[in-house]
N, C-alpha and C positions, 0 to 999 in steps of 0.2 A: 143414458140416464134412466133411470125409474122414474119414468113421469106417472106411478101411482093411480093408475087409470083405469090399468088392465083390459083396456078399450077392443073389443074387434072392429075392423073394420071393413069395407065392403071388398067383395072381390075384386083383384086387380091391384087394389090398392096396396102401396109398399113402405110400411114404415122404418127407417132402420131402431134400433133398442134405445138406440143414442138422442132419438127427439126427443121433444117435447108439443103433444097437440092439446091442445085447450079440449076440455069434455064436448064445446060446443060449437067445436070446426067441423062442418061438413064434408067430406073428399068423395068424389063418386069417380070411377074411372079409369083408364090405366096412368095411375099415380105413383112416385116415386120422392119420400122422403126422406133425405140423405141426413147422416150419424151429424148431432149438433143443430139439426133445425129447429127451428120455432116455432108453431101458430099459435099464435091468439084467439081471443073471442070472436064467434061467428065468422070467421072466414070461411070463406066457400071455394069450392075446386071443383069445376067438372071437364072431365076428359075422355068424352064420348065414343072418339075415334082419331085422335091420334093423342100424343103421350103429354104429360106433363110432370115436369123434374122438377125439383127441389132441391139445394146445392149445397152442400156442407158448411154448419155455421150460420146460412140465411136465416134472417127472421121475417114472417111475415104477420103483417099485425093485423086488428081488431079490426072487422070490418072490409077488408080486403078481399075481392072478388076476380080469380084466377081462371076464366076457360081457353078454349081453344080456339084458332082461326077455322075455316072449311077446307085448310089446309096445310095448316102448322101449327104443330104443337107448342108448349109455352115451355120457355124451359128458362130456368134462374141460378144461375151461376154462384159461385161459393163466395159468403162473408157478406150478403147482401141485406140491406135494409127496403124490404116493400114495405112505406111507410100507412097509417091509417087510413080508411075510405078510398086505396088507388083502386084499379082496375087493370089487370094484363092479360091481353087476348090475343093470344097468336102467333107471340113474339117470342126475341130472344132477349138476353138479360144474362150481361159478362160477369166476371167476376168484382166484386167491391163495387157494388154499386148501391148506390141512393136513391130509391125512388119517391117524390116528397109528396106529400098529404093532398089526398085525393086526383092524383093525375092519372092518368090514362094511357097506357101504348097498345097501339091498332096491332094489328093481324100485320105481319111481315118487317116486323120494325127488329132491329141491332141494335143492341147498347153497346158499344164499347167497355173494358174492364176500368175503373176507376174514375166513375163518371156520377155526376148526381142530374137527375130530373128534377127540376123545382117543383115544388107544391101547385096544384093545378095544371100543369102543363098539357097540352095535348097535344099527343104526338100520331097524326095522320097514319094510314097505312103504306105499308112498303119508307117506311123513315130509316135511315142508316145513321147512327153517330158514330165519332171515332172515338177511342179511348181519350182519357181523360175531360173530357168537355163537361159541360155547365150548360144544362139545355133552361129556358124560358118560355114559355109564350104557348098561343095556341093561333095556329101551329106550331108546336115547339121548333125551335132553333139554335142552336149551339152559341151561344151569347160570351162564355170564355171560352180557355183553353186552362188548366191546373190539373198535377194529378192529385188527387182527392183520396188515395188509395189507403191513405192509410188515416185519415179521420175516416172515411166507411166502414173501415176495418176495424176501427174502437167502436163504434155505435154499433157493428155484427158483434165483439165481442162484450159490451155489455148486456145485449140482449140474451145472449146465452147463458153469462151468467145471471143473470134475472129467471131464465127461465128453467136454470137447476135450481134456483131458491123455489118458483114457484112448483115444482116436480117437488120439494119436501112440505110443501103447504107455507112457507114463508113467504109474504108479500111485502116486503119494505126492505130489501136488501141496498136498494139504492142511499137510502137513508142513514146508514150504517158507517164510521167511521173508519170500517175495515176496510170496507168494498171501496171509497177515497184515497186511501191508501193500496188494495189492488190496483184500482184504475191509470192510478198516477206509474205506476210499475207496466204496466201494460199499454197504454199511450205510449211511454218512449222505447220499447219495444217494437212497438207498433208502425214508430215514426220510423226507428233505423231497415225493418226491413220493408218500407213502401213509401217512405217516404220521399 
């Protein structure tokens, strides 16, 4: 997408043409943003020495703080929601995942693919989840079991499209009687193949 920016960015850094980076997202490091992503306002990335990926489709939002363990890199899986004020250091992060407003995953942690973190949660270091879980708590802990795969995968695709309205200068596309009508087309899409 023309995210209208025309932005460089620092060496190392890899954007594919198909993101979308907010003017005021930081990335320092061997960084890799894959075709469909999203960042938001002031999110930060740093990947000093070892890598950090970005997965097609994820969105990471406003305030979101992404570095690395003293020995694994962070890497985020495709169709992903890193929700507002989280933090992820070190870890891994499958595909279609949820992670909820303002939680935390240590250095050596696994998300399983079609899983959500709740808001707050903190998740120790070396934490393993399996797919589809519902983690809570601090220490987090896998509290259900659902696959969640394809509501993660409606909130990755409506940030996308959010974030091609915002790459033409449009901000209220949520708003819009069209995009309720997209959505509603795209949810049960969505359901038959994750559901």
């Amino acid at each position: 997408m023309d995210t209208g920016t025309a932005r460089q960015f620092e060496a190392g850094v890899e954007v594919d043409a198909g993101a979308f980076v907010h003017p005021s997202a930081q990335i320092y490091g061997d960084v890799r943003i894959a075709d469909g992503a999203s960042l938001w306002p002031n999110v930060v990335i740093r990947a000093e020495s070892q890598p950090v990926r970005i997965g097609r489709g994820t969105n990471v939002q406003d305030f979101v703080m992404i570095h690395i363990g003293g020995g694994t890199g962070t890497i985020v899986g495709e169709d992903c929601s890193i929700t507002h004020h989280c933090t992820l250091h070190g870890c891994r992060i499958g595909d279609r995942v949820l992670v909820g407003i303002g939680a935390t995953v240590m250095d050596g942690c696994e998300i399983g693919d079609n899983s959500i973190i709740a808001g707050h949660a903190f998740l120790k270091e070396g934490t393993i989840i399996p797919p589809n879980s519902i983690v809570m708590g601090a220490p987090g802990k896998v509290v259900r079991e659902r696959n969640n795969g394809a509501a993660n995968a409606f909130n990755a695709w409506m940030y996308h499209q959010n974030a091609m309205a915002y790459a033409r200068g449009e901000h209220r596309l949520w708003g819009s009687a069209e995009f309720a009508e997209a959505a509603r087309d795209a949810r049960a899409r969505l359901e038959a193949a994750y559901g």
